[in-house]
C-alpha positions as CSV (number, residue, x, y, z in Angstrom):
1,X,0.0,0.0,0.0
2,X,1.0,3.4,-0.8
3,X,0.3,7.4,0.8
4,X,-0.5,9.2,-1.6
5,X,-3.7,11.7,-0.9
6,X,-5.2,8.2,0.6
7,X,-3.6,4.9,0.9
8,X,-3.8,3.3,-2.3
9,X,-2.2,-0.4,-3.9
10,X,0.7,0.3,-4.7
11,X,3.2,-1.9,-7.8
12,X,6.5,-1.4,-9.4
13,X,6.8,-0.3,-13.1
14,X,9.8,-1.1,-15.0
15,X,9.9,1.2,-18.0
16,X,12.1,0.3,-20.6
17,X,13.9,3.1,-22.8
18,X,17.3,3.9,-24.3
19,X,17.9,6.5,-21.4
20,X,15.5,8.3,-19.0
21,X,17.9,11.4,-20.2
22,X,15.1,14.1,-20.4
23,X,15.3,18.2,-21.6
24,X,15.0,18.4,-17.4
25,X,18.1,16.5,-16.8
26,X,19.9,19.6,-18.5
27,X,18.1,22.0,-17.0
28,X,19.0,21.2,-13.5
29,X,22.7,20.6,-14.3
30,X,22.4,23.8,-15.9
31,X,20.6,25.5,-12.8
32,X,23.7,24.4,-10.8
33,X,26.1,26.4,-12.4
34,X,28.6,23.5,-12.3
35,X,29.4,23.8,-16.2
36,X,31.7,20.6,-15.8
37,X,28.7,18.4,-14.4
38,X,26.7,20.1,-17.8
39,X,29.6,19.2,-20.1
40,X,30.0,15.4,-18.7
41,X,26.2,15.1,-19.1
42,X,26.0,16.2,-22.5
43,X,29.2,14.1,-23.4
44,X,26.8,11.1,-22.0
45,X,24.0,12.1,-24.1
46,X,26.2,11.8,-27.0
47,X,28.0,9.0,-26.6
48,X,24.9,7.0,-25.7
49,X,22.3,8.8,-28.5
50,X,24.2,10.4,-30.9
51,X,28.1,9.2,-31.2
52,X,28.4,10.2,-34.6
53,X,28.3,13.9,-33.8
54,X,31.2,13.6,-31.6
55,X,33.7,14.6,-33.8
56,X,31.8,17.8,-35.3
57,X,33.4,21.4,-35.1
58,X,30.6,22.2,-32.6
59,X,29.4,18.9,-31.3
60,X,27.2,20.1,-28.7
61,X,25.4,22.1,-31.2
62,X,25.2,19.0,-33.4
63,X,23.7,17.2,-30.3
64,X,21.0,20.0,-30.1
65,X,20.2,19.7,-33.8
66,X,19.8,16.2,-33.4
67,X,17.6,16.0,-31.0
68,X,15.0,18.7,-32.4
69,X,15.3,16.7,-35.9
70,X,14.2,13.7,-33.2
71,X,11.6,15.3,-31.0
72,X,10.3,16.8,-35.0
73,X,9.6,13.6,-35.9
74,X,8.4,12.1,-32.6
75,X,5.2,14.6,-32.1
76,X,4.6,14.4,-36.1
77,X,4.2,10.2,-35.6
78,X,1.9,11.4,-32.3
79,X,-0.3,13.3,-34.2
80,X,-0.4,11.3,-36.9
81,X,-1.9,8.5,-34.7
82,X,-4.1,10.8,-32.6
83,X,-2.2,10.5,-30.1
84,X,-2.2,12.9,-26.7
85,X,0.3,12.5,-24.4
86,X,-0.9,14.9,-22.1
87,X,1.9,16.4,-20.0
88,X,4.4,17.3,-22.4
89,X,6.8,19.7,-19.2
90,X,9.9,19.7,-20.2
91,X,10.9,16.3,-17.1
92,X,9.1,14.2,-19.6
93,X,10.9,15.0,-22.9
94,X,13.4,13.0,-23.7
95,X,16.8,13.8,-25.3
96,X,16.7,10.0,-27.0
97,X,13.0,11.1,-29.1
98,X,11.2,8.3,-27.4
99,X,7.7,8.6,-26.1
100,X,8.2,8.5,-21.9
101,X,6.1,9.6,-18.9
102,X,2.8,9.5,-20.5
103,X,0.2,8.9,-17.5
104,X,-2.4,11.2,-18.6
105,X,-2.8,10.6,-22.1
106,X,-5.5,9.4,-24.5
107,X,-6.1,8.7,-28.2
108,X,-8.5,10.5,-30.5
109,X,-11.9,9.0,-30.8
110,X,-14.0,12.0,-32.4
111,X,-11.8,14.2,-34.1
112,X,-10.9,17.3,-32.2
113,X,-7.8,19.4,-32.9
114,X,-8.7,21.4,-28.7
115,X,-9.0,17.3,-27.3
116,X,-7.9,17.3,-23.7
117,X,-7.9,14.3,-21.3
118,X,-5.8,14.7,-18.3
119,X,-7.6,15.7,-15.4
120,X,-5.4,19.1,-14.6
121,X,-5.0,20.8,-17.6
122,X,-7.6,23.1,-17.5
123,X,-6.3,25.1,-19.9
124,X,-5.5,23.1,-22.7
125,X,-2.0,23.7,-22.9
126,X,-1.1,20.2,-23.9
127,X,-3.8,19.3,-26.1
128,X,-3.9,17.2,-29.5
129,X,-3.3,20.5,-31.5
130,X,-0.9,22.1,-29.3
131,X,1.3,19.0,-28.7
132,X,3.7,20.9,-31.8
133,X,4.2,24.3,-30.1
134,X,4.6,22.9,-26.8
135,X,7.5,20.7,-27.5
136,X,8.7,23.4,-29.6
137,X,8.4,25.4,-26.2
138,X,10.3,22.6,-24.6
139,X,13.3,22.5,-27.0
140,X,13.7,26.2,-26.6
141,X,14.7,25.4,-22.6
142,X,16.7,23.1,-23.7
143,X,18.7,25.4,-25.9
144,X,19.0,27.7,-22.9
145,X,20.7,25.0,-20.7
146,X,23.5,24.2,-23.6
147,X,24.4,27.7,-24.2
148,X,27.5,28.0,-21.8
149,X,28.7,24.4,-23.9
150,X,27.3,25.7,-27.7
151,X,29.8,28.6,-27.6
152,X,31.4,31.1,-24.9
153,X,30.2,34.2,-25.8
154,X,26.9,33.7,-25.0
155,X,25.1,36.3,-28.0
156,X,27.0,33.8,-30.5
157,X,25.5,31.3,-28.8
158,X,22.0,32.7,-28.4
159,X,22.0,33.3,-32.4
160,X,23.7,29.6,-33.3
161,X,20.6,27.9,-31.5
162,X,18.3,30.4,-32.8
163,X,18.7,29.0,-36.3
164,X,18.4,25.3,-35.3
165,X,15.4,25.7,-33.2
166,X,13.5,27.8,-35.9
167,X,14.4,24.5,-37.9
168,X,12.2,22.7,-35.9
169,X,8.7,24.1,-37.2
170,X,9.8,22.9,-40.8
171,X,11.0,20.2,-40.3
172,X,7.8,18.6,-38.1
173,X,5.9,20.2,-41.1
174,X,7.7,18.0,-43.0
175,X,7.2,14.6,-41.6
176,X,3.5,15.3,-40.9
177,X,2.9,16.4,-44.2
178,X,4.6,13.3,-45.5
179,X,2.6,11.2,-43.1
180,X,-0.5,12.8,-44.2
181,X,0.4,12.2,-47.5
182,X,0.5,8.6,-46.9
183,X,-2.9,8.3,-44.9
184,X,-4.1,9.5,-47.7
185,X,-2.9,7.3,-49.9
186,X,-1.4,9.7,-52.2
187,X,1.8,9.3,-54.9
188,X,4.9,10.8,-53.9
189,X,4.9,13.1,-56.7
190,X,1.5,14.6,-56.2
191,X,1.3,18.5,-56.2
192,X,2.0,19.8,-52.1
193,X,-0.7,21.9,-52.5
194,X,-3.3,19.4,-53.7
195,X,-2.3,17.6,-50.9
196,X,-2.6,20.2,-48.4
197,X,-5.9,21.4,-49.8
198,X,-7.6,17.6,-49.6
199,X,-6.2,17.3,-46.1
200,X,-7.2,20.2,-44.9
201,X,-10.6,20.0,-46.3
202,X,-11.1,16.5,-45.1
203,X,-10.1,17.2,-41.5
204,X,-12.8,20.2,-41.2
205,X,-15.4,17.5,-42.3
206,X,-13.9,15.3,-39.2
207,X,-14.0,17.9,-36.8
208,X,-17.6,19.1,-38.0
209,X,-19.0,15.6,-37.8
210,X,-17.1,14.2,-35.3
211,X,-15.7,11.5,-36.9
212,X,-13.5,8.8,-35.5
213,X,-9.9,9.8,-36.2
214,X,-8.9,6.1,-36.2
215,X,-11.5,4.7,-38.3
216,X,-12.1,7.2,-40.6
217,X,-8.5,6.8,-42.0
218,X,-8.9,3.8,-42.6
219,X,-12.2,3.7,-43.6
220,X,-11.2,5.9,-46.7
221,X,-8.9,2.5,-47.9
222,X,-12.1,0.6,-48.4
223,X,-13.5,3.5,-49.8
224,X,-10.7,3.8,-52.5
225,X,-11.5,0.0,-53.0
226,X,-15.3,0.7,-53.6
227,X,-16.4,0.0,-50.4
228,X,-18.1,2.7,-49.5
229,X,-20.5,2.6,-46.5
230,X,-17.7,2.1,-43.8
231,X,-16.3,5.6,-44.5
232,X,-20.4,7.5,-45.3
233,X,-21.3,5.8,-42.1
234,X,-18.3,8.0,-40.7
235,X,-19.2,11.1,-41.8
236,X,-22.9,10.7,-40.8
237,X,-25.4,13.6,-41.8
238,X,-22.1,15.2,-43.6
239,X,-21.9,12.2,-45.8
240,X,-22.7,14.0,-48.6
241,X,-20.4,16.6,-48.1
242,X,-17.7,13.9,-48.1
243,X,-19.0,12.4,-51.5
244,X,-18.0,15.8,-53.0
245,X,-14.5,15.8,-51.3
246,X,-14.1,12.3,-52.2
247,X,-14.6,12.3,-55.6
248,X,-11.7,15.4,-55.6
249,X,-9.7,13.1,-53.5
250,X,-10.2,10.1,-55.7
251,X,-8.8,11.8,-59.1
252,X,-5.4,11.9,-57.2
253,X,-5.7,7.9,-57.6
254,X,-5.1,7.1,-54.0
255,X,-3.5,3.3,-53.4
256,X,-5.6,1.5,-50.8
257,X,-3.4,-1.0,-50.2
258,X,-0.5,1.4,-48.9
259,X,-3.1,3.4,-46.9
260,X,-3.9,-0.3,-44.8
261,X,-0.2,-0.4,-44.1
262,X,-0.1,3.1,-42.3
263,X,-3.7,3.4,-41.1
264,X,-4.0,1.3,-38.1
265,X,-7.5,-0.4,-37.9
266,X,-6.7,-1.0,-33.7
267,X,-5.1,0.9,-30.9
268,X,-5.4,1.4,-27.2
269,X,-8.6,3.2,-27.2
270,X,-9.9,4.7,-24.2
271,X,-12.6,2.8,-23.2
272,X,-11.1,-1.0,-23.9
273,X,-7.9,0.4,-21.4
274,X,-10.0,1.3,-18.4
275,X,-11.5,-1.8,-19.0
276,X,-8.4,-3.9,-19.1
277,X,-7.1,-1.3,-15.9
278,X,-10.5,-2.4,-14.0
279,X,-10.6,-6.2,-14.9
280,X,-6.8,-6.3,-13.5
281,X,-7.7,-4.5,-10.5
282,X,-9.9,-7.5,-9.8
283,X,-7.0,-10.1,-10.8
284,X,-8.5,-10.5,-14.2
285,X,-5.8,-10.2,-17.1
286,X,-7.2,-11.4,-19.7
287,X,-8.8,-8.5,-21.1
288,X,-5.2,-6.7,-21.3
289,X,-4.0,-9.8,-22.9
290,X,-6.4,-9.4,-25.7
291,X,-6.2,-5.8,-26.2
292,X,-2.1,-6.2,-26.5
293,X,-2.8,-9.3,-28.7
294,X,-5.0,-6.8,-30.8
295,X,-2.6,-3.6,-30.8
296,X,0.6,-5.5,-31.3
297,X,-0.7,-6.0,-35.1
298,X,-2.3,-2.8,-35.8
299,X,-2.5,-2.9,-39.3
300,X,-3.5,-6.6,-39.9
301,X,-7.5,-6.6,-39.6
302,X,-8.7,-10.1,-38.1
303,X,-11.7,-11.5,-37.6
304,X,-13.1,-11.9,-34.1
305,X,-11.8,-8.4,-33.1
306,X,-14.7,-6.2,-34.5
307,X,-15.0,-4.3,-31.0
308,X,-11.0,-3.2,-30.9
309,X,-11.8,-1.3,-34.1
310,X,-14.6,0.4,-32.9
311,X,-15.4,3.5,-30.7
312,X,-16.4,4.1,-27.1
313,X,-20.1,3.5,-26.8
314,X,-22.1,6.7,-25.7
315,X,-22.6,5.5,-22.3
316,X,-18.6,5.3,-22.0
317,X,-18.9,9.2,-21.8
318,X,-16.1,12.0,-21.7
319,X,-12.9,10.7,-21.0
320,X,-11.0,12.1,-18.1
321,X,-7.2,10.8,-17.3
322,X,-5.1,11.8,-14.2
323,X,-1.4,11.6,-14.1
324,X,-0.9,8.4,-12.0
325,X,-2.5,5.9,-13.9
């Protein structure tokens, strides 16, 4: 048993990851003004993430550009998944790009770019549509903490990681546009802006109607196979809005087998976790052991597992998610 507000059962988690190396980790060996313990630690952080910047002129700002390039790519794949982590503070970045400290977070069901779940952010500083700026925000105190290491006069410094983090906006662009691209089923060569304006279109329609994130993406496959209920069913009473966006869509000769490999037909959604959380609180694991046995193959639909595609029922309610589950 374990204090917390009340006494509660307590358990140890082992979480696996490269490093538990974090944007805080700097910070406070920053806020200690011992600039050797800040050099040894980014010298670990190297050698362990990032060896082959080592021998660069300026290898601690080769570090730092690495790890925005990582962190880029690591919120585009997020949000290209619907995924909300939920408390993105700077303690729960890592400096490796892997996905760490999540307690409060959620996946999309209806489509909402302003989605929050966790139970204290009242503000919506971390939600689904946010999740860009604010590690954006993050990286930016990370910057501050390698100054002394980036260069000695500290304007130099101040302009040298100005240019890498105004890199980071482009370069998340990039590998959510791409992703996008892909959802869609699109070629490579297709025109950016065609691209951007069937996206852009298509996720208005989803945020009007409240389509499922999940489902809807990879309802459009079947739809690009001539299967076309799954995705009208989607769109409800804006289904006819989406038969004029689709046919746009369609002359851009979409492949609906590449979509199926990048459009997952299961994840962990929200109401099939608390269920697995509440059946193991009663010493029942089987209902984890069939969601993992669901999400471990997220892209390969099966029969028998019709209710780990689908959404929360209506009685399931708004999600709410608190930081220590």
């Amino acid at each position: 048993m374990v204090q917390r507000d009340d006494v509660l059962p307590g358990a140890v988690l082992t979480r696996v990851a490269s490093s538990h190396l974090r944007v805080g980790s700097f910070q406070y060996a920053r806020a200690t003004g011992d600039l050797g313990l800040l050099r040894r630690l980014a010298d670990h952080a190297i050698a362990r993430h990032y060896p082959s910047v080592a021998g660069e002129d300026n290898p601690y700002l080769a570090f730092f550009e690495q790890v925005v390039a990582a962190q880029a790519d690591l919120v585009a794949q997020w949000m290209l998944v619907g995924f909300v982590h939920g408390v993105m503070n700077t303690d729960n970045m890592t400096i490796s790009g892997e996905t760490i400290d999540y307690g409060p977070c959620a996946f999309l069901d209806a489509f909402d770019p302003d989605a929050v779940f966790s139970s204290i952010d009242h503000q919506g500083r971390y939600s689904y549509r946010n999740q860009p700026h604010a590690a954006g925000w993050n990286l930016t105190r990370f910057a501050e903490a390698l100054l002394p290491l980036i260069h000695e006069n500290e304007d130099e410094a101040v302009r040298l990681v100005e240019r890498t983090l105004s890199s980071f906006g482009p370069t998340y662009q990039g590998a959510w546009g791409d992703g996008m691209r892909r959802k869609l089923g699109l070629p490579d060569d297709v025109d950016p802006g065609e691209t951007e304006r069937v996206l852009g279109e298509l996720l208005a329609l989803m945020q009007r109607s409240r389509a499922d994130y999940t489902s809807t993406f990879r309802a459009l496959g079947d739809y690009a196979r001539g299967e076309r209920q799954p995705a009208l069913d989607a769109f409800g009473e804006s289904a006819l809005a989406f038969r004029t966006w689709a046919r746009s869509w369609l002359e851009l000769q979409p492949n609906a087998a590449a979509m199926d490999a990048v459009n997952p037909v299961y994840i962990p959604r929200n109401h099939l976790v608390e269920e697995a959380l509440d059946a193991a609180g009663a010493d029942d694991l089987q209902p984890l052991s069939d969601l993992l046995s669901a999400v471990t193959a997220p892209y390969d639909e099966r029969p028998g597992l019709d209710r780990y595609a689908a959404g929360a029922p209506p009685e399931f309610g708004a999600y709410v998610t608190f930081c220590g589950t």
